[in-house]
N, C-alpha and C positions, 0 to 999 in steps of 0.2 A: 470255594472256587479252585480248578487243578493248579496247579501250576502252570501250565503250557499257556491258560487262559489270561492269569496275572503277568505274564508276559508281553502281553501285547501292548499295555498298557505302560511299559517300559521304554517300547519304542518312540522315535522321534515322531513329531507330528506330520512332517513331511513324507515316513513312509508310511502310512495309514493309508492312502489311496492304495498301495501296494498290496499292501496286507488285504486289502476290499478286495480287491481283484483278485488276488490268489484264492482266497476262499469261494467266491462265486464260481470261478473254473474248476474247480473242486469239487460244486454241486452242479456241474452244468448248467449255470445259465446262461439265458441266451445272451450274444452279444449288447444287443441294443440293450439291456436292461443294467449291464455293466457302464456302458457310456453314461444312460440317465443318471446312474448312481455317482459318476464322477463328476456331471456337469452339475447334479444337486451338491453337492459339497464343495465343489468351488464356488455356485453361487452363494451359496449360505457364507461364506469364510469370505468372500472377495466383495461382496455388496449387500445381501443382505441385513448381516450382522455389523456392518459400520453402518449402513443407515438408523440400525435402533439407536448404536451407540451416541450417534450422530444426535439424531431425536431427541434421546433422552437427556441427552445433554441442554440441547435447545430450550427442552422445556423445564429443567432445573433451574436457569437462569429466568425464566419469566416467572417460576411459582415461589423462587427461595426469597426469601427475608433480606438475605448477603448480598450483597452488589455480585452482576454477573452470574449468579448460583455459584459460586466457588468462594475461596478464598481470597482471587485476586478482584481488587478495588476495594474490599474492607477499610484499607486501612489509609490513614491521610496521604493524600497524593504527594508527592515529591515535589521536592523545589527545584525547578530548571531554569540556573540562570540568566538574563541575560534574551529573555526569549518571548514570543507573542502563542501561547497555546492555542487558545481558540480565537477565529475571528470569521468575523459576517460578511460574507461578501455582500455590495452595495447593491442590493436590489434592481435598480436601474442598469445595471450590466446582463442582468437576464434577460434570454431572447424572448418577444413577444410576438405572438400572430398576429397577419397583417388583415387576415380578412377582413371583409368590409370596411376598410379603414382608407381615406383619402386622405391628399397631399403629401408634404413632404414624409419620407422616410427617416425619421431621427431614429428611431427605437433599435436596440441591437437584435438583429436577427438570428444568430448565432452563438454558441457557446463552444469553444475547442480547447477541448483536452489533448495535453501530449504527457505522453511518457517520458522515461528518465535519458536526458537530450547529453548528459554528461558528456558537454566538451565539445560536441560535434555541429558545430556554427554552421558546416556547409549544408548538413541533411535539414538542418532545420527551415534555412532559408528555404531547400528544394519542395520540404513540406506545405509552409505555408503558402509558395508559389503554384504548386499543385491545388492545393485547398481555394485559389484567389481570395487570399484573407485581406481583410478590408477591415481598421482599425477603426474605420466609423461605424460599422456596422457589426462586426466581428469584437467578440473576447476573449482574450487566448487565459489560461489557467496551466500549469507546470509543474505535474505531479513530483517534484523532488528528484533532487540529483541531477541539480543542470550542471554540478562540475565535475570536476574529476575525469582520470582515464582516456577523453580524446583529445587533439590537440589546439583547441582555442576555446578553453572553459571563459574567457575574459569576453570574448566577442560573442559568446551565446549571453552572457549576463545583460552585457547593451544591447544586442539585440533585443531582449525582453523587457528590459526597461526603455526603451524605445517606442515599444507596442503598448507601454504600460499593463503590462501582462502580469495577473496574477499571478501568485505562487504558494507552495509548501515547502518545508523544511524536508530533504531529504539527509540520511545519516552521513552521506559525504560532503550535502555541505556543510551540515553541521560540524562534523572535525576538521574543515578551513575554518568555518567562523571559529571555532574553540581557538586554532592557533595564532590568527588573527588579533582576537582578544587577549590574548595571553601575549604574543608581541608589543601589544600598545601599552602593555602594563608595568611594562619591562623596563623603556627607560620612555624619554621625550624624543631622543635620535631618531626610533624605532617610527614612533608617531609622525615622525616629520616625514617618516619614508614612506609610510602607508597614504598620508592626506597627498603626496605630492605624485603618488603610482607611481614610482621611478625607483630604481633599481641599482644601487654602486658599485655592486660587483664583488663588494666584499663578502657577500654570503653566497658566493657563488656554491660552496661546496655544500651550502646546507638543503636537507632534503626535500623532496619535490613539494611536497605542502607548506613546507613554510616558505619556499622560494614566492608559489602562490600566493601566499596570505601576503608577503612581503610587495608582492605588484598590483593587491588590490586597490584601486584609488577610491577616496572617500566614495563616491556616488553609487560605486557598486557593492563596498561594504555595506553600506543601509539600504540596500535593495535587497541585500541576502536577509540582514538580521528582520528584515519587515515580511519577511516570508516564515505566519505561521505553522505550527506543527498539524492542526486541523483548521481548515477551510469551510464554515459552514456555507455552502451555496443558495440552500433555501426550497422552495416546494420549488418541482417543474414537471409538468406536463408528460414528459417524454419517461419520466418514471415512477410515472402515478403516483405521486408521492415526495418525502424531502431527500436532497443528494447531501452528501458530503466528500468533501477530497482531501487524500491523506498520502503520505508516503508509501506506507509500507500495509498498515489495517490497522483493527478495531476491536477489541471486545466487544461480543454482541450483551446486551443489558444494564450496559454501563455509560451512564451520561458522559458526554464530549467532553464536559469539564471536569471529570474523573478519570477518563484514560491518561496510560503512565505516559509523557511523550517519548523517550525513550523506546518505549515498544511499538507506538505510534510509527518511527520512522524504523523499524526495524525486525518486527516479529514475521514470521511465515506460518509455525502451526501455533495451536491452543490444546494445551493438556484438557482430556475430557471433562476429567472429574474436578481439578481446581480452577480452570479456565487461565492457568500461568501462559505467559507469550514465550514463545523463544524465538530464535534468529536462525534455527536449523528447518531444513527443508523437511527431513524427515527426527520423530522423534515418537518412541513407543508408548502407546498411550494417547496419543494427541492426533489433531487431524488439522488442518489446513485449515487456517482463521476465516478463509472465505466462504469457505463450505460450512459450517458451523453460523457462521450470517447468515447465509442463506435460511437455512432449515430456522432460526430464527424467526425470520420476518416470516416464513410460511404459517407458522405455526401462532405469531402474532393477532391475528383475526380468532383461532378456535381462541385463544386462552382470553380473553376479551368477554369470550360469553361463557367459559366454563372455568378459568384457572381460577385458583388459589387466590391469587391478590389481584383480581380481573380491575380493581379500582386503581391500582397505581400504573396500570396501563391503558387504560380508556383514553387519553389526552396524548400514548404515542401512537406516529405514524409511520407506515413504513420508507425506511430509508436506505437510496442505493447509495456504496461508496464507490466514489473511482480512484484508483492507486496505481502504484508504478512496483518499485525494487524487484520482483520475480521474475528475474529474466528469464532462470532454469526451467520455468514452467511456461515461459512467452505470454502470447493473446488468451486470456482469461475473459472471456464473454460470458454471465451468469444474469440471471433476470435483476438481482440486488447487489451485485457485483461486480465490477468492470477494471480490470488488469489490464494494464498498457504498456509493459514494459518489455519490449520485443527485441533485446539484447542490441540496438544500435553500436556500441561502442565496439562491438565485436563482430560488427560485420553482419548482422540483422539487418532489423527496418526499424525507424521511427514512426512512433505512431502515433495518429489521433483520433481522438471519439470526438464527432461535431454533434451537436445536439440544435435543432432549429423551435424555431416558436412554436412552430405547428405541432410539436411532437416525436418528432422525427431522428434517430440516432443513426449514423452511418459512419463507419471505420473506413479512414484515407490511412494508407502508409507510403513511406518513400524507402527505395534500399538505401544500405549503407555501408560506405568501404568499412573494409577494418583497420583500427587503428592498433600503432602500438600505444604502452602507454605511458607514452613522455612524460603526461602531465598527473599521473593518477598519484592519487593520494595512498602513500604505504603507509605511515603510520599510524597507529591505532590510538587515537586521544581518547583517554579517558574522562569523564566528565567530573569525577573525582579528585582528579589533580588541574581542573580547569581554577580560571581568575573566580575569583568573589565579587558575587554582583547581584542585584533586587532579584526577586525570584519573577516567577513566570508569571505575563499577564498574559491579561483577554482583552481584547478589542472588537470594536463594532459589535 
């Protein structure tokens, strides 16, 4: 080959449209035949070529041997102190249809999800007053991160323990619970502050999380630690199928008592080829944990009649998760997927997905000032350096 020729192939990828183009005017071609050529190469680069990778991904994880088709889940799940991984929501909290049905109305009608409420006691009430949520009939569920960042994380906790409101573990509040725990272990003084909520003043200078963790009173500590890291919800109607509610997401192929929780309340994409979580929006190689679920449960039904190990998938069914933390990306609406985390804290909306008996999913939002953030949690707890305590259970 000339040289002139091995030089093209030098260039960067992003001047190759260039290069297309200059050559074509070169042989005169016509205009329109230069656009086709550029719109076929952004398609292929910008959607085609991630759908295969997307795919092919999806369906490694339903034919491989490995937990997830990767790497990640192999290995024995991690010990998370201190904490409830999985747990069943109580059956009888799910809304049921009324048709043909007389007399009294005991059954709950509703199911409402809210996204990550962190702090903001005033937008929540304006929500539920919008929603006319009705604690006899209505159950509220709290995808993670009711603290932190706005300015009454204390008054949204009671509020939700008030409604007796479900919840998740999200990663902010889990670093209160971490500092929490870690204060009570400290000394007896410490404990005596936390069970009584009251506050001396002498910690005034210490940082806004542990000032936190220091004015939680018993009732709202074990309302946080009783919120766990996945929420099974159970079959419903409205999703053809089983839901589950989590913080952040999910490796697709890997049982709810195998995900890491850790990544649980905190991952964004999934590396293609190992299916590793990270906590970055963007990362080379990986694509967006939800989009990867998705293409999953699609492809759930073919591999059933034609995959690899079509027998250890006969008995799953398809499951949507509903989640919070991605602000950056807002209202995430996907048929297996459902994102609620519409940046409230920063002068967004709070959101909620109501799911009715009938079948029925409908998105309420309320705006919301912006706050500063007084209360938000800086510092970065490691779980590494947290208290020593029984590892992670399951409940219900």
């Amino acid at each position: 080959m000339p040289k002139s020729d091995l030089s093209v192939f030098d260039k960067d990828a992003t001047q190759l449209p260039g290069i297309l183009i200059g050559a074509l005017k070169i042989k005169k071609v016509p205009p329109a035949f230069i656009v086709l050529a550029i719109c076929s190469i952004i398609l292929w680069t910008k959607i085609i070529s991630p759908l295969i990778d997307e795919g092919r991904s999806a369906w490694s994880a339903l034919n491989s041997e490995s937990a997830a088709g990767g790497i990640f889940g192999v290995n024995k799940r991690p010990k998370f102190p201190g904490s409830i991984c999985v747990k069943t929501l109580d059956p009888d909290l799910l809304p049921r249809s009324m048709k043909g049905k007389t007399g009294p109305e005991s059954v709950k009608k509703r199911l409402v999800f809210i996204g990550d409420i962190h702090g903001c006691r005033e937008e929540l009430e304006a929500l539920l007053k919008k929603l006319r949520f009705d604690p006899a009939k209505d159950h509220l569920v709290a995808l993670g991160d009711i603290v932190s960042k706005g300015p009454d994380s204390l008054g949204v906790i009671d509020l939700l323990r008030r409604y007796n409101a479900s919840c998740v573990r999200g990663n902010h509040d889990d670093r209160l619970l971490l500092v929490a725990q870690s204060l009570r272990a400290q000394s007896s003084a410490t404990k005596e502050i936390l069970e009584s909520g009251k506050s001396t003043g002498t910690h005034k200078h210490a940082d806004p999380v542990e000032r936190m963790a220091r004015s939680l009173s018993t009732a709202q500590l074990e309302y946080l630690q009783s919120c766990p890291i996945i929420l099974r919800i159970g079959k419903m109607e409205a999703f053809n199928g089983e839901a589950v509610a989590v913080h952040a997401g999910l490796v697709p192929g890997l049982a709810l008592e195998l995900q890491d929780p850790v990544s649980a309340m905190n991952m964004r994409v999934l590396d293609l080829a190992t299916h590793l979580p990270s906590h970055k929006h963007r990362l080379k190689g990986s694509v967006a944990w939800y989009k990867l679920w998705n293409r999953y449960q699609q492809l759930l039904d073919l591999h059933k009649r034609f995959g690899k190990h079509k027998r250890e998938r006969e008995s799953e069914s398809h499951t949507t998760v509903i989640y919070g933390h991605n602000a950056k990306e807002g209202l995430q609406i996907r048929k297996y997927t459902k994102g609620l985390d519409t940046g409230c804290v920063k002068g967004g909306k709070l959101t909620a997905l109501v799911v009715d008996g009938e079948g029925r999913q409908q998105i309420v939002q309320v705006k919301a000032k912006k706050h500063t953030h007084r209360s938000s949690l800086q510092v970065d707890v490691l779980r590494d350096g947290g208290p020593k305590a029984p590892p992670c259970d399951e409940a219900g």
